[in-house]
C-alpha positions in Angstrom: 2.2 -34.2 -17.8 2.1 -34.0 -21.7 2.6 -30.5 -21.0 5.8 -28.5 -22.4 6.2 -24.8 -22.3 9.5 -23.3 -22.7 9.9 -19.3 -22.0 12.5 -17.2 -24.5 12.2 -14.3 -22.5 15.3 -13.9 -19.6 15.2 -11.1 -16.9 18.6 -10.3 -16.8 20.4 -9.8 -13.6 17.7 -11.6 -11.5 19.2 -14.1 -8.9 17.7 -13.8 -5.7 19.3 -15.3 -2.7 16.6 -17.4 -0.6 18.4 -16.5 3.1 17.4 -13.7 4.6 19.5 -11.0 6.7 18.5 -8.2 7.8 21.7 -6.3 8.4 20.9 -2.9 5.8 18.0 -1.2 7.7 19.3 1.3 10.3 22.0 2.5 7.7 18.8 2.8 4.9 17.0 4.9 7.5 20.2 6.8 8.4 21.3 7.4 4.4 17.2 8.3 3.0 15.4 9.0 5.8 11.2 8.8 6.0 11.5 9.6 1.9 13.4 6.5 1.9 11.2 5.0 3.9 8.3 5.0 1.3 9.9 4.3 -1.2 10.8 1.0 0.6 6.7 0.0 1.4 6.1 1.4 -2.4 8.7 -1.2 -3.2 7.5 -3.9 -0.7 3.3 -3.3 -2.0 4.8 -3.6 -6.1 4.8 -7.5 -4.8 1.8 -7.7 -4.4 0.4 -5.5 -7.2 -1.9 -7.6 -8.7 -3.0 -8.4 -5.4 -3.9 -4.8 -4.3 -5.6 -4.3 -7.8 -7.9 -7.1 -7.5 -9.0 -5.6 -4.3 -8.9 -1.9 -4.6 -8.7 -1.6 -8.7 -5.6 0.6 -8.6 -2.0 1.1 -7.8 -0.2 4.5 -7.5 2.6 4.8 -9.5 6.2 6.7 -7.5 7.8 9.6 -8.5 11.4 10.3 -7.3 13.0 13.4 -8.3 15.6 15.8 -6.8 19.1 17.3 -7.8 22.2 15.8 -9.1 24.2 13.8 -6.4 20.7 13.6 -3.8 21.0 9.3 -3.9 17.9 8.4 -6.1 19.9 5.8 -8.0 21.8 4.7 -5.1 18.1 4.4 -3.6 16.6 2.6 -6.9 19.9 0.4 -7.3 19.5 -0.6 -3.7 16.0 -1.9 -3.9 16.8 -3.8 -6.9 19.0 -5.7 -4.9 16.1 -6.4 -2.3 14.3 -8.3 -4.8 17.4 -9.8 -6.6 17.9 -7.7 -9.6 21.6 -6.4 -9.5 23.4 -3.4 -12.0 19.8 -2.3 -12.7 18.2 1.1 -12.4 15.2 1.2 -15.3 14.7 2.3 -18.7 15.1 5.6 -20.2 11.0 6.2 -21.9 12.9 9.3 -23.8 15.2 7.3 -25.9 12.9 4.0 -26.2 10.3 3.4 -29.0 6.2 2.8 -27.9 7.4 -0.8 -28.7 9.7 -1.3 -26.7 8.4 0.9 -23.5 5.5 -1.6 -24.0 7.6 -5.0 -24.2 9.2 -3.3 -20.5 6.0 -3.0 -19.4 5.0 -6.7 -20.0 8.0 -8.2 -19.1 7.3 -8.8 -15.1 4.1 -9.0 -12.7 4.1 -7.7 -9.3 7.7 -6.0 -9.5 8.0 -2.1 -10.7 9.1 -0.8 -14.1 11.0 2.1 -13.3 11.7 5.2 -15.8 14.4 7.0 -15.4 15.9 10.2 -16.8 12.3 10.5 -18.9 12.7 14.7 -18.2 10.7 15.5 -21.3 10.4 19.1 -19.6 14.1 18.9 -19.6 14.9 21.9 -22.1 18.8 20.8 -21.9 18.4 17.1 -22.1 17.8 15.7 -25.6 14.7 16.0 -28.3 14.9 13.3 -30.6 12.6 11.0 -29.0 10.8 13.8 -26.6 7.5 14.3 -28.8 6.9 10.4 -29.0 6.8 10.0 -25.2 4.2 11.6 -22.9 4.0 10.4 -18.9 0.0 10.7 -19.8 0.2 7.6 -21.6 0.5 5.9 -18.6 -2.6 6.6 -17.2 -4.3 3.2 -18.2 -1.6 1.4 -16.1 -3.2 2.6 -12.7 -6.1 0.2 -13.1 -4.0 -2.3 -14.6 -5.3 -1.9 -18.3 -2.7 -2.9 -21.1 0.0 0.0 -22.2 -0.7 -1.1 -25.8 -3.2 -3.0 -27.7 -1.5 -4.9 -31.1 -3.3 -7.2 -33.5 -3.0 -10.8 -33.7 -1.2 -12.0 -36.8 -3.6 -13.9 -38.0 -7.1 -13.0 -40.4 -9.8 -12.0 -37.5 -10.3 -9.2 -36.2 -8.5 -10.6 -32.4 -6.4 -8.1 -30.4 -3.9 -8.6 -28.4 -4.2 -6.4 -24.8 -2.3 -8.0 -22.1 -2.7 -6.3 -18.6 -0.1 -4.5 -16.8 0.4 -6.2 -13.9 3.4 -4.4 -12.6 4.0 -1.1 -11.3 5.6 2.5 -12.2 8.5 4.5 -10.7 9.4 7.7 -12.2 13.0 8.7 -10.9 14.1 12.0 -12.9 16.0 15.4 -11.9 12.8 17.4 -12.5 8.9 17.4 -11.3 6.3 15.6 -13.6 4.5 18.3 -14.9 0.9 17.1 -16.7 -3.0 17.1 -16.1 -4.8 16.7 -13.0 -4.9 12.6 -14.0 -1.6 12.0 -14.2 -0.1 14.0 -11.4 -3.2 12.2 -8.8 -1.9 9.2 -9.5 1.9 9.9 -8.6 3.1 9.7 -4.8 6.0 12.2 -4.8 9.6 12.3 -3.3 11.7 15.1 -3.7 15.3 14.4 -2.4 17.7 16.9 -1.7 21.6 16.8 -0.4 20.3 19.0 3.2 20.5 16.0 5.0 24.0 14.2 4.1 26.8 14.7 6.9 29.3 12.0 7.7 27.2 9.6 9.2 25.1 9.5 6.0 28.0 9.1 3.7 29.3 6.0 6.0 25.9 4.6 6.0 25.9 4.8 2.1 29.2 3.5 1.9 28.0 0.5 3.7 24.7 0.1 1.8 26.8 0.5 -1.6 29.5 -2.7 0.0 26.4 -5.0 0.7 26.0 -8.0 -2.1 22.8 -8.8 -3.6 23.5 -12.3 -2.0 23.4 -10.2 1.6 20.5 -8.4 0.7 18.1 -10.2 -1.7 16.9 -12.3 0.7 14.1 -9.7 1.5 12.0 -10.7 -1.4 11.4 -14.4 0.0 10.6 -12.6 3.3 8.1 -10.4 2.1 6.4 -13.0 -0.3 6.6 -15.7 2.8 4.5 -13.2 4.9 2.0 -12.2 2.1 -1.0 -13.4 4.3 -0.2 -11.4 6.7 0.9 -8.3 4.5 -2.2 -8.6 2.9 -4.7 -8.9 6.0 -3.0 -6.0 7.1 -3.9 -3.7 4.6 -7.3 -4.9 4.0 -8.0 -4.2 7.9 -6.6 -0.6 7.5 -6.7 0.8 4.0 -10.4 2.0 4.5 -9.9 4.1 7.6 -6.2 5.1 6.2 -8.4 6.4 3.2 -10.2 8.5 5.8 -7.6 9.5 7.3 -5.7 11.7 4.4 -9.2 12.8 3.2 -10.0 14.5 6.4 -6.4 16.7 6.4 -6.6 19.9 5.4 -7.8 21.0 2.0 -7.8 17.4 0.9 -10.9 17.0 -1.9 -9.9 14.5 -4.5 -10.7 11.2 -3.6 -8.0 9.4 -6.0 -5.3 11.0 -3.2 -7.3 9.8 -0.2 -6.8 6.2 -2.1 -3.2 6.5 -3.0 -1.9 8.0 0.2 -3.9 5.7 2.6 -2.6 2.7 0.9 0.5 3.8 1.6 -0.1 4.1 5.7 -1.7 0.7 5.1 2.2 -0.4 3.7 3.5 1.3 6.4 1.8 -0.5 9.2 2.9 -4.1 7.6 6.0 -3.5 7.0 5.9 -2.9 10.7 5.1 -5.7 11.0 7.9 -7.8 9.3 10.7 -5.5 9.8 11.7 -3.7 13.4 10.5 0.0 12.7 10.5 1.7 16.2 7.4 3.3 16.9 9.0 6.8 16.7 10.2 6.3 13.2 6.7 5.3 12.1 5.1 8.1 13.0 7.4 10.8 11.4 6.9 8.3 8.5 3.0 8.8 9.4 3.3 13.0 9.2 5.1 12.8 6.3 2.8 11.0 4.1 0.0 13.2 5.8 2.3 15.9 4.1 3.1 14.2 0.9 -0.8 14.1 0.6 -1.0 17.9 1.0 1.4 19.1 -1.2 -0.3 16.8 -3.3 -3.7 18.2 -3.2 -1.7 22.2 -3.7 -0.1 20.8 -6.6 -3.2 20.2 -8.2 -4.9 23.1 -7.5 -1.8 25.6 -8.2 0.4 26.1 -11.3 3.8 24.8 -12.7 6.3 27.1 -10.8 7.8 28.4 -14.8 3.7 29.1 -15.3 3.4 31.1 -12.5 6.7 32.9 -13.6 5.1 33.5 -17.3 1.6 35.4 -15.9 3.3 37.0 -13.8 5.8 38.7 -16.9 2.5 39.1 -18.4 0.3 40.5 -16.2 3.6 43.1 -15.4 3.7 44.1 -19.4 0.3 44.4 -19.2 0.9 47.1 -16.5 2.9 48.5 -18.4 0.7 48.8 -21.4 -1.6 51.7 -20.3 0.6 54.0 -20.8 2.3 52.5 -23.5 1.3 50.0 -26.1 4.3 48.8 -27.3 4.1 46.5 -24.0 0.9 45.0 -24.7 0.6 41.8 -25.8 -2.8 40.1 -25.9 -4.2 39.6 -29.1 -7.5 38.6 -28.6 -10.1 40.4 -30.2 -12.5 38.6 -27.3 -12.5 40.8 -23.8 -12.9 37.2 -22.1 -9.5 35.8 -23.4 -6.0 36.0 -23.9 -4.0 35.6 -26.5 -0.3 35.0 -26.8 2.0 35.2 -29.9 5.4 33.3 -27.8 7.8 34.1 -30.4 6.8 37.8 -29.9 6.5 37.7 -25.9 9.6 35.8 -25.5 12.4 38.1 -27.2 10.3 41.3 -25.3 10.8 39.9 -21.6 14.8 39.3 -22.6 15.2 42.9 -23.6 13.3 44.1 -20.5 15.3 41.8 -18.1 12.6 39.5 -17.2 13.4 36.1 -15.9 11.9 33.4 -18.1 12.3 29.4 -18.6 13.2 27.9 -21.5 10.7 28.4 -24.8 10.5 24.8 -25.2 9.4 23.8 -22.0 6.7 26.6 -21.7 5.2 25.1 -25.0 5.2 21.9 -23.5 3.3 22.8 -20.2 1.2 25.9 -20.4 -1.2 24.0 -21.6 -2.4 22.6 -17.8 -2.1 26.4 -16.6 -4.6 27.3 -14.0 -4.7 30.6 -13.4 -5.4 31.0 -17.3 -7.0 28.2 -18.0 -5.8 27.1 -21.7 -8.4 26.8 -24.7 -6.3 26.1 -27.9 -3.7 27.1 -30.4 -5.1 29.1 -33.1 -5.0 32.0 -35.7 -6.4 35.0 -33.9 -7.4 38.3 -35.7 -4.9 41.1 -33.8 -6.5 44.0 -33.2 -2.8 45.1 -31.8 -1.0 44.0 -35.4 -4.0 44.0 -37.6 -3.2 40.9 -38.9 -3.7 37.3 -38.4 -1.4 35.7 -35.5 -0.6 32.2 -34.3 -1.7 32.2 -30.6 -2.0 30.3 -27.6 -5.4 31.2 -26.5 -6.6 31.3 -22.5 -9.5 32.3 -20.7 -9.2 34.8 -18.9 
């Protein structure tokens, strides 16, 4: 009573059907398989995001890559329709202002914000809005801190820094590549076209027919059985959590968190939709997996990094008996330094393999096996002159 508030703010495409039918699963598990799978719990946990951050004080964010044609946006599109939303993928972070990546972010509670397309390792996709976009400025949205603080219109000093209370999926073509901080927080699906035969292609055929007024349904189910969802995971998110940290080479204890709460999906989804025992545990060994590669991924380098020390350290073999191959200008023993413009046009003419100049400058700076310091003017002792550089320890 005496209370009016009226909303400007419409989420387009969102009408959710309240009946629920459960008539899409076996052809979901037949079209994406475990990957699909997790995707689906990721989906089914975004619900209760705020939920799971009150508890736990995080939320992994979802990373879905692979090649042209592998069905991540028949995947996203489809669990749009779950929830209601219908001829909706995400937003493109490349080709959006801060602004308006933040408005995205605000927009919705305990559903995900997906970016998609947001390659900005992508040396063929385009650069006008590449520099103002890095995935690192996401990091704050694991705990559920705002994406951007604003003032208040007004003469104080108040600011304005709403929460996130949603979550992130990153679909894209290529691999996030950033610091160890970003990349622990990511659970990571690669699809691929290996698995598609004829029985896939009629399964996606029948997914793509289904009408969000078949489908949508689901997020009434879910949200009805939130109790129980919720007990679930409390009871087994601890000794998931023990679980991946006691695989194989498994240190970090963000990964332990991340991964186990995804077992902990797992077992309630079981629990509201009929997964046979058999599929759950190959959905079981492949997050154990997930978690692995995880862990490697952290401790290795970007696959074009490893391809650029190796070109070096070859050149460099080459050098003792000739100097024209040698390419470290540091005047420090402990350090290498790299002029790119030089090395680049040198591994052409000698028929060595390299990625794209742009994309090298953009990620050699989380390199392991070199571990980066900074980029400087160096004092050649090769050149005897001063030399931009990217500087590494060696």
């Amino acid at each position: 009573p005496h209370c009016y508030v009226k909303s400007t703010f419409e989420l387009s495409n969102f009408t959710p059907n309240t009946e629920y039918q459960n008539t899409w699963l076996n052809d979901f598990i037949i079209v994406f398989g475990d990957k699909g799978l997790v995707a689906l719990i990721y989906w089914t946990l975004s619900l209760f995001a705020e939920q799971i951050r009150a508890k736990y004080d995080m939320f992994p964010f979802l990373e879905v890559t692979g090649e042209a044609g592998a069905g991540k946006s028949l995947l996203i599109e489809f669990l749009w329709l779950l929830v209601g939303r219908s001829s909706y993928e995400g937003i493109n972070p490349t080709t959006s202002t801060r602004v308006g990546r933040a408005r995205t972010l605000a927009q919705v509670s305990n559903l995900p914000v997906v970016f998609i397309e947001g390659d900005i390792n992508d040396p063929n996709s385009p650069n006008h809005k590449q520099k103002a976009f890095s995935f690192e400025e996401l990091k704050s949205l694991f705990n559920g801190r705002s994406p951007r603080v604003k003032a208040v219109k007004d003469h104080t000093n108040i600011t304005d820094d709403e929460p996130f209370k949603g979550s992130v999926v990153i679909s894209q073509n290529q691999k996030v590549s950033g610091s160890e901080a970003i990349l622990s927080r990511l659970v990571y699906l690669n699809f691929d076209r290996s698995q598609h035969n004829a029985q896939s292609r009629e399964a996606a055929s029948r997914l793509s027919r289904l009408s969000i007024e078949q489908v949508s349904g689901y997020l009434f189910h879910v949200l009805k059985n939130e109790r129980l969802i919720m007990d679930v995971v409390d009871q087994t998110f601890q000794s998931n959590r023990d679980h991946i940290m006691a695989l194989p080479s498994i240190k970090m204890e963000r990964i332990g968190s991340t991964h186990g709460l995804m077992l902990s999906g797992l077992q309630a989804l079981s629990e509201i939709l009929p997964i046979t025992d058999n599929t759950k545990q190959k959905v079981v060994n492949f997050i154990d997996q997930i978690a692995i590669e995880r862990e490697r991924d952290l401790i290795s380098d970007h696959p074009a990094i490893d391809q650029f020390w190796d070109v070096y350290e070859y050149f460099e073999s080459l050098a003792q008996g000739n100097q024209s191959y040698r390419f470290n200008h540091s005047p420090n023993a402990d350090e290498i330094a790299i002029h790119l413009n030089e090395f680049f046009p040198h591994a052409k003419l000698n028929h060595q393999a390299l990625e794209d100049i742009k994309l090298i400058k953009t990620i050699i700076k989380t390199s392991v096996r070199h571990p980066f310091i900074a980029v400087k003017t160096v004092r050649s002792p090769i050149a005897s002159k001063s030399m931009h550089c990217y500087v590494f320890k060696k």
